[in-house]
Structures are given as C-alpha cells and as structure tokens.
TIKEPA-796652 format. One record per residue (C-alpha): residue in three letters; x, y, z. Coordinates in pm, 1 decimal. Layout:
N
[pt ALA, [X, Y, Z]] ...
***
This chain:
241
[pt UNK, [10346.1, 4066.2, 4470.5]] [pt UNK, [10703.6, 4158.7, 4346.6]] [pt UNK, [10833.1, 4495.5, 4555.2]] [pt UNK, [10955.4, 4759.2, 4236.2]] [pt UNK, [11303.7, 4784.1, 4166.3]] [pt UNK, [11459.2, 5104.6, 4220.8]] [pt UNK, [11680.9, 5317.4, 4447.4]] [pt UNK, [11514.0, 5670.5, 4579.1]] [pt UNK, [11606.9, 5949.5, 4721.0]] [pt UNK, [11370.5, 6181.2, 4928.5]] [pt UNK, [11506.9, 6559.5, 4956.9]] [pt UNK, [11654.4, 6622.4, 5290.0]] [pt UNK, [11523.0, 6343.0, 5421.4]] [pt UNK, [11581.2, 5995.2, 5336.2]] [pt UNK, [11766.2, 5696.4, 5091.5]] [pt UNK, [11508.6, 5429.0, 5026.0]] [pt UNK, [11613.8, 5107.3, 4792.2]] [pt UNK, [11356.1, 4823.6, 4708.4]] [pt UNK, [11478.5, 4497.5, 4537.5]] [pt UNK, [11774.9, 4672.8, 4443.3]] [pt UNK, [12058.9, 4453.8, 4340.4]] [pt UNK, [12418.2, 4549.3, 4447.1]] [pt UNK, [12493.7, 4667.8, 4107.4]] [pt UNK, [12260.4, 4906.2, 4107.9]] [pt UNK, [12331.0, 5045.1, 4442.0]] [pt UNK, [12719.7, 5081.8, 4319.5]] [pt UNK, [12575.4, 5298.6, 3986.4]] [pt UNK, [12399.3, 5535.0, 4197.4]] [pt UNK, [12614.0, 5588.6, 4492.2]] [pt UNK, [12952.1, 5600.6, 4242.0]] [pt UNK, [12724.3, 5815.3, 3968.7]] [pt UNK, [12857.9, 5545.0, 3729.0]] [pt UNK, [12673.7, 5348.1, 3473.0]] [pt UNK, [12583.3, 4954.6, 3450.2]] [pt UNK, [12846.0, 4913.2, 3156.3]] [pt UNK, [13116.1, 5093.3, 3381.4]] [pt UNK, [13091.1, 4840.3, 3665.3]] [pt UNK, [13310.5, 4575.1, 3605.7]] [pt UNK, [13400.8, 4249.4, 3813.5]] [pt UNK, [13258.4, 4078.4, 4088.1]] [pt UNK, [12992.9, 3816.9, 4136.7]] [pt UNK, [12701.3, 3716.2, 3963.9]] [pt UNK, [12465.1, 3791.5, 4243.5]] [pt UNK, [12548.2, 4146.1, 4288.7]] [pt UNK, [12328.3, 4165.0, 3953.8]] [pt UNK, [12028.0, 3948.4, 4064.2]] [pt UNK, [12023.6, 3921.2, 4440.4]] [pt UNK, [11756.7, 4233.1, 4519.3]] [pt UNK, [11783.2, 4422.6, 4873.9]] [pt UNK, [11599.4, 4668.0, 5065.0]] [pt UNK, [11760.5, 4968.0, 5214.2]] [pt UNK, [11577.1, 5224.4, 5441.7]] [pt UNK, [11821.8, 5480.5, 5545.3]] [pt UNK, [11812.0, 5844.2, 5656.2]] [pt UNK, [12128.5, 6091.0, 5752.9]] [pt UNK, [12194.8, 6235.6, 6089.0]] [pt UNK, [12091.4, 6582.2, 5937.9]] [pt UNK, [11940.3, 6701.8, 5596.9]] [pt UNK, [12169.3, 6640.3, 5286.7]] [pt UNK, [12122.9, 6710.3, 4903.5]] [pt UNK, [12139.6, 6426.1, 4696.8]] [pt UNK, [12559.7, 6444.8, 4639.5]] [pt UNK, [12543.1, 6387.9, 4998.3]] [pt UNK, [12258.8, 6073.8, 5035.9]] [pt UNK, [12498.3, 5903.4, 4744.0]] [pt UNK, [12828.9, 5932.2, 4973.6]] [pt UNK, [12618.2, 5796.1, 5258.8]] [pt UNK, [12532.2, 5510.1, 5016.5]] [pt UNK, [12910.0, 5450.9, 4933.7]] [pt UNK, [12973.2, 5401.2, 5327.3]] [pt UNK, [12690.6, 5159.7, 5356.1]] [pt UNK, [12834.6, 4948.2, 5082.7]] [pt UNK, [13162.1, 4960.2, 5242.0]] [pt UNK, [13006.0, 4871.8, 5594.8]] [pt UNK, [12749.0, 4663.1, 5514.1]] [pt UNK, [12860.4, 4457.2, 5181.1]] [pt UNK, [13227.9, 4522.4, 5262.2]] [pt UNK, [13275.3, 4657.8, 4923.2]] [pt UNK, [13611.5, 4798.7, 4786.1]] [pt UNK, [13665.0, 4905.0, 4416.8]] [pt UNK, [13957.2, 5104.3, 4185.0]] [pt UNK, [13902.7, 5318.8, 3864.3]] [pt UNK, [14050.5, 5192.9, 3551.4]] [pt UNK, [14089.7, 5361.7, 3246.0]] [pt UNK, [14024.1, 5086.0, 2952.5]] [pt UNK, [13948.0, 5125.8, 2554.4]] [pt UNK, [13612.6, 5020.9, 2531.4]] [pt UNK, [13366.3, 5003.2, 2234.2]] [pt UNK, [13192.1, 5352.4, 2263.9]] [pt UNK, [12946.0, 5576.7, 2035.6]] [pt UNK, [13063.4, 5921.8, 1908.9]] [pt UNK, [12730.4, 6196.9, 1889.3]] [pt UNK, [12817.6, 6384.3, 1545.1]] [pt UNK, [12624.6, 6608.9, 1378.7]] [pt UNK, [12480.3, 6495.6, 1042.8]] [pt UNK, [12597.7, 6631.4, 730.2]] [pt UNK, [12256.7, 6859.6, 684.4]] [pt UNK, [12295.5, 7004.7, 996.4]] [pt UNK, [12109.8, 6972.6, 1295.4]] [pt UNK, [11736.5, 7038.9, 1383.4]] [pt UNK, [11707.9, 7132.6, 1730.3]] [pt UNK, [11438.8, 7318.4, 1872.5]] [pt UNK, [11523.2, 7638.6, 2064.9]] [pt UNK, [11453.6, 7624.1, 2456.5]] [pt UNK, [11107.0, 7680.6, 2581.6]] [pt UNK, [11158.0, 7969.1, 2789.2]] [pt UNK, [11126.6, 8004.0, 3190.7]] [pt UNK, [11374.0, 7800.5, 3449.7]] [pt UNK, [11434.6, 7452.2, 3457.8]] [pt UNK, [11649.1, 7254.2, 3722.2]] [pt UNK, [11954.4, 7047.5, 3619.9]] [pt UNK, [11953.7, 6850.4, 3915.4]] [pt UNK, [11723.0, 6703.1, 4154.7]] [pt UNK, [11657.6, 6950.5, 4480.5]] [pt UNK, [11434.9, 6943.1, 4776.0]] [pt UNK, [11110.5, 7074.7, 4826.7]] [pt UNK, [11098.4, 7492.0, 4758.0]] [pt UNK, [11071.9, 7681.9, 5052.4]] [pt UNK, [10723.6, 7817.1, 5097.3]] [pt UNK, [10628.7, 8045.4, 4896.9]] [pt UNK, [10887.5, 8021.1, 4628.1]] [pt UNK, [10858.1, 7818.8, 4265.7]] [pt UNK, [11046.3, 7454.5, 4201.4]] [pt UNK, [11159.9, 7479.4, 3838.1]] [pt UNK, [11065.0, 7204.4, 3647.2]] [pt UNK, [11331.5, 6971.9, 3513.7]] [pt UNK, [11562.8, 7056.7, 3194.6]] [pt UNK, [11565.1, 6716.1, 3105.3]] [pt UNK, [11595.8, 6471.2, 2901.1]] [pt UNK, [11338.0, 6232.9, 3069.7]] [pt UNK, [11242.3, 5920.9, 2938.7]] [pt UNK, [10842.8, 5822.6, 2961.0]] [pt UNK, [10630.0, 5535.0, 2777.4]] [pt UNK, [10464.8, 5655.2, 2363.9]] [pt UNK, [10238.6, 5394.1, 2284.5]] [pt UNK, [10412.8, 5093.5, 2232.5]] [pt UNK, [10745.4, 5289.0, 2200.2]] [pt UNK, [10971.5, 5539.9, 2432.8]] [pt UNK, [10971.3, 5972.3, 2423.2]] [pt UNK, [11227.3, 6146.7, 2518.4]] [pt UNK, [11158.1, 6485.7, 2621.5]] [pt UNK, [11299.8, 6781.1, 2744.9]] [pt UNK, [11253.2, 7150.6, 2756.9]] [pt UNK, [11623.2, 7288.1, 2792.1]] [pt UNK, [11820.3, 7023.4, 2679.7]] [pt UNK, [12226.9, 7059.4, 2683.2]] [pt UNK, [12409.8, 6828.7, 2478.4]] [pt UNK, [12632.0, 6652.8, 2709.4]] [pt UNK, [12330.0, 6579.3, 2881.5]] [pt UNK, [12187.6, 6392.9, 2623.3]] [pt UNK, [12516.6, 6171.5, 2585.4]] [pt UNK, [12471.6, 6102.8, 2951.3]] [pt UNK, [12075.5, 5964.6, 2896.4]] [pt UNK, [12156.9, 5793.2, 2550.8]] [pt UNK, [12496.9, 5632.2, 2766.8]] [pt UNK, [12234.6, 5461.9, 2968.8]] [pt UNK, [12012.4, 5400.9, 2732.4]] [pt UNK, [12224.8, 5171.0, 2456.4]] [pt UNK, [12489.4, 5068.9, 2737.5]] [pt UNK, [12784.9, 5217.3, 2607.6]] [pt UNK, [12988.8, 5545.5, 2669.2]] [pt UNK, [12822.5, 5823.4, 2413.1]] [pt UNK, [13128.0, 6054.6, 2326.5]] [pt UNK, [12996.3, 6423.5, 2246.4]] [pt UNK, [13158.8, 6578.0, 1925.3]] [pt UNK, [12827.7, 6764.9, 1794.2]] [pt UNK, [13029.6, 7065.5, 1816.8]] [pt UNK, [12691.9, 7233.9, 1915.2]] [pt UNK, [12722.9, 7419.0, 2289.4]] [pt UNK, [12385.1, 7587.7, 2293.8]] [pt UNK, [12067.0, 7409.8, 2437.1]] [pt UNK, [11761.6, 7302.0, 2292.1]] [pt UNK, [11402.2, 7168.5, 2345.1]] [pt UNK, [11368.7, 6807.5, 2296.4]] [pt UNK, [11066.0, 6508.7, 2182.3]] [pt UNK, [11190.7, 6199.7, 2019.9]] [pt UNK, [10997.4, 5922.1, 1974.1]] [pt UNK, [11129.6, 5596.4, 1854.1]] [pt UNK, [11057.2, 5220.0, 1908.6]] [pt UNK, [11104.0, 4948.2, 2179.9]] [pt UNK, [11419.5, 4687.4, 2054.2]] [pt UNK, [11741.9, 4550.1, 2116.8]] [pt UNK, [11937.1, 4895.8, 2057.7]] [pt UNK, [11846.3, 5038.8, 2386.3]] [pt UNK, [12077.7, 4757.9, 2559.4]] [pt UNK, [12104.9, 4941.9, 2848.9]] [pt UNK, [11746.4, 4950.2, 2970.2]] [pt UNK, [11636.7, 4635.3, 3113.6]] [pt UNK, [11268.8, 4512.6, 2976.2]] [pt UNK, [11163.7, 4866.5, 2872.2]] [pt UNK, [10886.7, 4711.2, 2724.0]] [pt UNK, [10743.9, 4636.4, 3060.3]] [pt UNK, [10680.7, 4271.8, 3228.4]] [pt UNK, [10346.4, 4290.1, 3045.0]] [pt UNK, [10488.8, 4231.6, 2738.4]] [pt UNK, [10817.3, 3992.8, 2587.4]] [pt UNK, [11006.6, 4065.5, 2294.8]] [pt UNK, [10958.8, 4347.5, 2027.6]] [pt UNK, [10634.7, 4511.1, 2029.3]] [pt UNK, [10372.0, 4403.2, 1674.3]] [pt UNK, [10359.5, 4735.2, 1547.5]] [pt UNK, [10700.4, 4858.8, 1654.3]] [pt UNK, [10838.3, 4915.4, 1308.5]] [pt UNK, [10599.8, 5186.9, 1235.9]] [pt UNK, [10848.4, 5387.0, 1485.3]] [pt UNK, [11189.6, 5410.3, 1388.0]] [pt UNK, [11480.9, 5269.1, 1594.8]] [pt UNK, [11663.3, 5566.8, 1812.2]] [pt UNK, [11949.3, 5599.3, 1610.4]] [pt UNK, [11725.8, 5627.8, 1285.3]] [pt UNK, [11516.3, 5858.7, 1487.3]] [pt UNK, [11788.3, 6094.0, 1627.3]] [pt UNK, [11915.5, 6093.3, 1221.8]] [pt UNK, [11565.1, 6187.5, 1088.8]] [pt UNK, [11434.4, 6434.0, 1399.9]] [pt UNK, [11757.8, 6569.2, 1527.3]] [pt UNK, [11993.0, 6572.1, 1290.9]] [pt UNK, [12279.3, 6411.9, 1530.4]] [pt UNK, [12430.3, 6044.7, 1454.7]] [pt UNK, [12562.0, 5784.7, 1687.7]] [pt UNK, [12863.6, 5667.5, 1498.7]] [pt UNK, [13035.8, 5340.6, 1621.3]] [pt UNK, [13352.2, 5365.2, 1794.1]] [pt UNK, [13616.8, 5273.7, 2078.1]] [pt UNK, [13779.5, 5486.4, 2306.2]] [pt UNK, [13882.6, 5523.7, 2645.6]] [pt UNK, [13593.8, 5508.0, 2941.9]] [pt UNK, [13654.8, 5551.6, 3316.1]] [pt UNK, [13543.4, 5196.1, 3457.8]] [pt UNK, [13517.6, 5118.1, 3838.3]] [pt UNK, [13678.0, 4785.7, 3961.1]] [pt UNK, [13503.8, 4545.5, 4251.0]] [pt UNK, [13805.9, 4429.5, 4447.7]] [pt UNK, [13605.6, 4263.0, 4673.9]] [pt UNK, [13211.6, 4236.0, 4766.2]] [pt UNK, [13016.2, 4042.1, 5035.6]] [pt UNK, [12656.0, 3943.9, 5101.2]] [pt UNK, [12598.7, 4107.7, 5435.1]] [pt UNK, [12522.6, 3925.1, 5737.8]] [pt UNK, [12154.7, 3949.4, 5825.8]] [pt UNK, [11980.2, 4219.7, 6044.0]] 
***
C-alpha cells in the first residue's frame, strides 16, 4: 500500500513527512508555494521521502519549519536565493454589483495552527478558509474569513500568485462550492486516485472563478506582476541512513 503524501506537524512535539518529495518539503519549511519554487531537478518533484523529526525542546510551528530548513541544508545540501520576477498572476477585484459576503459567525477562531489548550481552557476553531470534498466537487469554508487570506488559499489552489485589490478590509463567513477541473492547477488530483479526469456530472457546479462571480461577488482577473520566487542553487539526494 502507497504511504500518504504529506508533511505534518504535531504541536510542541514533532515534524513528521511521508512520501514527501523535496519540493514539497522546500514549500513548507520556506512558507512558499509550488509555483514559487523554481530550478533544480526533476526528482525533487517525484522522488518521495520520509522524515521523522522532533526538536530538542517544544516549538510552535514557525519554529518546526526553521528546523525543516536546516535539515534540507544538512541532509539534501540544499541552498537557494529569492528573486523577484514578473510572472503571470490573478488580481481579486470586486465585481461591478458589489460583493456578497456573509458577516462573521460570531465567537473566536484561530488564524494559525497552535498546540493543544492548556487544560481547562477552549482551542478556537479555525478562521479559515479550509478546503474539504462536496460531492463530486470542492467547498470552501470558513467562518471568519479575511481577504488576504483567501488570496493565499486560491494562490494554491489555481497555481499562480492571487493579487488582493477587493478594496474590502473587513472579514466575512465563507461556503463556496464549485466543480473539480483543470482551473485549480495547483492541486494535484483533487479528484482523488479513485477517479481520472473531470467528474460526469461536474458541470452542474460551476468552475471557481464562475462560482466566486455568482456567490461572492469577487473576480479573478488575469494578469502579470511581480512574485517573490525562491531559487535552488544547488540540491542533493542524501546519502542513506
């Protein structure tokens, strides 16, 4: 049986990464995207590795990703550079009619992952966005959403840098629902390995940008413009354990 791709990281405890390829290990530990990684060889995007490691005392998350950024140097003798480059991007406008964004649901929500609450006290739920499976399509939802931090999510999402000019600064509860296709360029097989190609009834949902149009009232226009990229000057398989 395949091990699950993905990189984890377990509050005060522990970074655990299972089939992860190099390129993946770079966007977490550099908080980067896939489309801002640029260079280096084509294994560091299929070659899958498993990491197991834990700090010398309990760290947040900002600290497991620095730890990760000294095992790639260590380990896979990685070394990078930031560029700044003009890039093909999306701008986040608001539509002509105005937007239609829920207010909040009320209570406290958490921005960022944290560790486990100290007994006795209350974990606020995410703010989101989060993305789950609808059917045969995607939901995004959230229940405090701010809107550079639904550029970020749509940025992974379609592969490409999502430029906020809404002009909106408030936040807002979110649900979108739109279909499974080759928009969301950024999500590898989001369909699942169960299934190939474009799902039979997926045009009874709407792509995301004709979703975001009709639900939200926000429109991803095409565009370039300058994106932070990180460089691989040089990356190695590391020697085995």
């Amino acid at each position: 049986m395949a091990v699950p791709m993905g990189v984890g990281y377990r509050p005060g405890g522990r970074l655990v990464a299972g089939n992860a390829p190099v390129v993946m290990l770079i966007e977490r530990a550099y908080s980067v995207q896939g489309f801002q990684v640029v260079g280096g060889p084509a294994w560091i995007h299929t070659d899958g590795y498993d990491i197991e490691a834990k700090p010398e005392s309990a760290t947040d998350q900002k600290g497991m990703w620095l730890m990760l950024r000294t095992l790639l140097a260590d380990r896979f003798r990685l070394a990078t550079h930031t560029e700044t480059r003009n890039l093909p991007v999306y701008d986040l406008e608001a539509m002509k009619g105005g937007l239609r964004l829920p207010a909040p649901e009320g209570g406290d929500c958490s921005e960022t992952l944290t560790g486990p609450p100290e007994r006795g006290r209350h974990l606020a739920p995410p703010c989101g966005p989060g993305l789950v499976r609808s059917g045969t399509g995607l939901a995004m939802d959230g229940i405090s959403v701010s809107m550079p931090a639904l550029a970020r999510m749509l940025s992974t999402m379609l592969g490409r840098e999502v430029i906020d000019k809404s002009g909106f600064t408030g936040r807002f509860s979110l649900h979108l629902e739109f279909a499974i296709d080759d928009t969301l360029a950024g999500l590898p097989n989001p369909a699942g390995p169960e299934t190939s190609g474009q799902p039979a009834d997926a045009a009874a949902k709407p792509s995301i940008r004709t979703a975001m149009q009709e639900q939200l009232g926000l429109r991803l226009r095409p565009s370039t413009g300058p994106v932070q990229v990180l460089v691989i000057d040089r990356v190695e398989r590391p020697a085995e354990n």
